[in-house]
C-alpha positions, -999 to +999 in steps of 0.1 A: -131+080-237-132+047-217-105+038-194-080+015-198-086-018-176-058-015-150-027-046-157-022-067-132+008-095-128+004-124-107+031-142-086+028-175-069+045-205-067+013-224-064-005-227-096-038-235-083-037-207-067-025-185-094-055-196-117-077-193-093-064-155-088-064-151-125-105-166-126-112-141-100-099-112-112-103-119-147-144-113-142-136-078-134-140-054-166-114-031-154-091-053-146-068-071-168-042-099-161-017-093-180+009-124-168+016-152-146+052-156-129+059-181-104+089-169-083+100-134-077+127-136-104+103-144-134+086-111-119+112-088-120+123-100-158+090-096-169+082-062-155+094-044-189+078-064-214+041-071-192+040-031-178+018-043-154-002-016-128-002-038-100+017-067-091+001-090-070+032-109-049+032-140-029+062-139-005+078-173+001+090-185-033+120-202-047+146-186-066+138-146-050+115-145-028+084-118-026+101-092-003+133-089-022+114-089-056+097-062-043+124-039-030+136-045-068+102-037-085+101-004-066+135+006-069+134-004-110+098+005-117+088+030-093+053+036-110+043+002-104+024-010-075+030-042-051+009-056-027+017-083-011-007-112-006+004-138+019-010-169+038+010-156+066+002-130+089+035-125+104+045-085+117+086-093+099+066-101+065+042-069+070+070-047+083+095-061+057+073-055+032+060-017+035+100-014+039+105-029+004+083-006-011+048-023-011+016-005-014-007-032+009-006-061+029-033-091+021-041-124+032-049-151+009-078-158+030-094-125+023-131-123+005-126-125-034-145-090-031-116-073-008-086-087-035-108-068-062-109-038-043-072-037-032-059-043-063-083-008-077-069+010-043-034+003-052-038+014-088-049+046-074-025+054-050-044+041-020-034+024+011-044-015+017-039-014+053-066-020+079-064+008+111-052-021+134-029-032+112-011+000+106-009+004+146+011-029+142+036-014+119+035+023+145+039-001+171+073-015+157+084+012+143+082+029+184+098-005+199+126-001+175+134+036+189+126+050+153+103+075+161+094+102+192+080+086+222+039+082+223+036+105+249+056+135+238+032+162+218+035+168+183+048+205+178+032+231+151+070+224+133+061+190+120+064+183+089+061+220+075+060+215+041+022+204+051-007+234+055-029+228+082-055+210+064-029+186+047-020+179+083-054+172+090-059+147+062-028+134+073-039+122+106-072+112+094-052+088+068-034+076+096-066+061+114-072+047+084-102+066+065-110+065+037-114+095+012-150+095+014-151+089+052-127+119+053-148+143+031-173+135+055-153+142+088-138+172+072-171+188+057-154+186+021-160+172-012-141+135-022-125+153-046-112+180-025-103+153+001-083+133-035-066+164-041-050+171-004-045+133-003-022+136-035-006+172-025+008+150+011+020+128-009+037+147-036+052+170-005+065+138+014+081+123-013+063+094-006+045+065-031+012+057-015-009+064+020+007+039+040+038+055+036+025+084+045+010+073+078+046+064+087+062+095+081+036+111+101+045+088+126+078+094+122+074+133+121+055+132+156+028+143+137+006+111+147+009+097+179+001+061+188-027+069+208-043+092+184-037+071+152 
């Protein structure tokens, strides 16, 4: 049977922009755009009726704004996805938005290639975060005193809900491989490498890789240095 073309919603205040998103990623025979909203309101209320996979969010917008839309999407409609795709590339809007509940970070600039392939990555539960730019958000998140110091050693105790080879895939995630890249390091199939990604994730309670990365962090599972 043929899979269903993944739903997307659009949200931008600047129409251009918006149909130009829509032209994009209305080539792509899996994807289909299901709607068009252009503040962060019209995206929440239309959440129910659209059922939309993947919500691709702009973040400054009248009315709500992308990172509080967000936060709402999430908490309403936790199987939907939300990446954020901003002209900005600001640490409070990343860091704000992982917080909300978003599963990627993207700039508007990117290659019309890269938006097709984050919005399949967040579909599937992947993260949308280049290496460096999850060290930004590790980074923060050790200036702000969340997590152990960068120098103290992970202990065996760490996140034990984890075998040893979902801790392994764990820090691998964190330097940002992919599943394939992963398989490789690891000696493994993909979908062996699919399967412990989803088991972390089921175990951490958490919705995508990113989040994962940061509970590792977190954990003192991943260490700066080693991330």
């Amino acid at each position: 049977m043929t899979a269903q073309p993944l739903r997307l919603l659009l949200v931008d205040d600047q129409p251009l922009l918006l149909q130009g998103f829509s032209m994009i990623l209305s080539t792509e025979p899996d994807v289909r755009v299901v709607g068009q909203a252009e503040n962060g309101q019209q995206a929440v209320d239309a959440i129910p009726e659209l059922r939309p996979d993947v919500v691709l969010m702009d973040v400054q917008m009248p009315v709500l704004d992308g990172i509080e839309a967000t936060r709402r999407i999430v908490t309403e409609h936790p199987e939907v996805k939300v990446v954020i795709l901003t002209t900005f590339d600001r640490d409070d809007y990343l860091f704000d938005a992982l917080q909300a509940g978003a599963s990627g970070f993207l700039l508007k600039n990117a290659d019309a290639d890269d938006l097709v392939d984050a919005v399949r990555a967040a579909a599937e539960g992947h993260a949308l975060l280049a290496p460096e730019v999850t060290m930004r958000v590790i980074s923060r998140m050790a200036s702000a005193g969340a997590s152990p110091s960068p120098t103290e050693t992970p202990t065996t105790d760490a996140l034990p809900q984890l075998t040893e080879r979902e801790r392994e895939v764990l820090r691998m995630m964190a330097r940002g491989l992919s599943n394939a890249e992963i398989a490789a390091e690891a000696f493994v199939s993909e979908a062996t490498v699919k399967t412990h990604v989803s088991n972390v994730l089921a175990k951490l309670g958490v919705r995508d890789r990113v989040q994962a990365v940061v509970a590792a962090y977190e954990s003192g599972l991943v260490r700066p240095e080693s991330a």
